[in-house]
C-alpha positions as CSV (number, residue, x, y, z in Angstrom):
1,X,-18.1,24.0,10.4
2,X,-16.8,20.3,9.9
3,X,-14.4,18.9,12.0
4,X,-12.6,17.2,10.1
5,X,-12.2,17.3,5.5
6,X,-11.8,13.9,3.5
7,X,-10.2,14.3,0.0
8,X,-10.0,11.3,-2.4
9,X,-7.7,11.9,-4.9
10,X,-9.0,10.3,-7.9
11,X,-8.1,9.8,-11.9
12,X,-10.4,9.0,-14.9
13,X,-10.7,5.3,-15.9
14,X,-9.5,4.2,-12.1
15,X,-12.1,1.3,-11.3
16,X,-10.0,1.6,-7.5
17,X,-11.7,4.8,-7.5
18,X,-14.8,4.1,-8.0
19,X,-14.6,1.6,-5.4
20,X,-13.3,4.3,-2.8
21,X,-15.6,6.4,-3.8
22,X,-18.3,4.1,-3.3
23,X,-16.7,3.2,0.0
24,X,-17.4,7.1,1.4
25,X,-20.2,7.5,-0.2
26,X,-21.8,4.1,2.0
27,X,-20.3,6.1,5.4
28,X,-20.5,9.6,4.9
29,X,-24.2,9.8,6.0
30,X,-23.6,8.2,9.4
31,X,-21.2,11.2,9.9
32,X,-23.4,14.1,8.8
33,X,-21.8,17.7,9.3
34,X,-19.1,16.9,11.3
35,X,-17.0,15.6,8.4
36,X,-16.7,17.6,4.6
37,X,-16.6,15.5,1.9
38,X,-14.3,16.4,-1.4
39,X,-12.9,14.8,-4.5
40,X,-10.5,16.1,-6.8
41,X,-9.0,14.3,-10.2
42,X,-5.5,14.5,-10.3
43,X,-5.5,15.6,-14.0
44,X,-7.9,18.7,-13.0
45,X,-6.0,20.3,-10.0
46,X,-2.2,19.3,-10.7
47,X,-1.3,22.0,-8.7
48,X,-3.3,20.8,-5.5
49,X,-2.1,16.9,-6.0
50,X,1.5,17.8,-6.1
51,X,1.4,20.0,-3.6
52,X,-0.2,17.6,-1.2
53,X,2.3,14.9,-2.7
54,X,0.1,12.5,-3.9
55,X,1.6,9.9,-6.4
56,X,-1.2,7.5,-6.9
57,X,-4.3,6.9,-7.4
58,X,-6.8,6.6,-5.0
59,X,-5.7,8.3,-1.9
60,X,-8.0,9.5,0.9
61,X,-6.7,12.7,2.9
62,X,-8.5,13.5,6.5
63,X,-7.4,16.8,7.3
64,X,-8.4,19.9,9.9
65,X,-9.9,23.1,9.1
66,X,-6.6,24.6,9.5
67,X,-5.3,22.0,6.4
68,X,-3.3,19.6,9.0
69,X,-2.8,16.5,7.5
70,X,-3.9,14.0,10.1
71,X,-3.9,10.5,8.0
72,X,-3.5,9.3,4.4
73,X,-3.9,6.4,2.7
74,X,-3.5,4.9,-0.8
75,X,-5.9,1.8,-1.9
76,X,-9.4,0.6,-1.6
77,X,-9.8,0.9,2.0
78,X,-12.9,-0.5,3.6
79,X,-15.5,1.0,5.2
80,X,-14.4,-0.1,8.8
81,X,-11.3,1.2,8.0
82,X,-12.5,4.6,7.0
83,X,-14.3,4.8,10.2
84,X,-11.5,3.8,12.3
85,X,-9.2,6.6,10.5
86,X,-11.6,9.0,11.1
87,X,-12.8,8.3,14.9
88,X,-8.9,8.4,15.7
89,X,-8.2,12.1,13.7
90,X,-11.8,13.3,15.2
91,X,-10.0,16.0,18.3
C-alpha cells in the first residue's frame, strides 16, 4: 500500500495542467510504490472537487490512506517543490 496519494485536480483546455501533470509525471518514478498517483477533471467528478474544496485549476492534493489532507497547492509547482512537499508529508 502507498504511503502517501497525490491528486491533481485538473480541467480540459488548462495548458497549467498539462505542465503539472508533466511536472509528476518527470518525479513519480523516483518514488515508486510508496506514493499513488491520481487525476481527476473537475468537470467529471463535481462531487469529489467540491467536496475536497477545490476552486481552481491545477491543484495537487498529498493525502494518507486514511484521506488526511496533509498539503495542497494551486499552480505549476516545480519538481523540487513536489519533492519537498512530499518528503515533509512522508510519516
Amino acid at each position: 500500500m502507498a504511503e502517501l496519494s497525490v491528486t491533481l485536480y485538473s480541467s480540459s483546455f488548462c495548458g497549467a495542467c498539462t505542465s503539472t501533470r508533466q511536472t509528476l509525471d518527470q518525479i513519480a518514478p523516483l518514488l515508486g510504490s510508496r506514493v499513488e498517483w491520481r487525476e481527476v477533471n473537475v468537470a467529471d467528478a463535481p462531487d469529489e472537487s467540491e467536496a475536497r474544496g477545490i476552486v481552481a485549476t491545477p491543484t495537487i492534493v498529498i493525502t494518507t490512506p486514511d484521506g488526511t489532507e496533509r498539503m495542497r497547492a494551486s499552480g505549476v509547482p516545480s519538481p523540487d517543490q513536489v519533492l519537498t512537499a512530499l518528503a515533509a508529508a512522508l510519516p
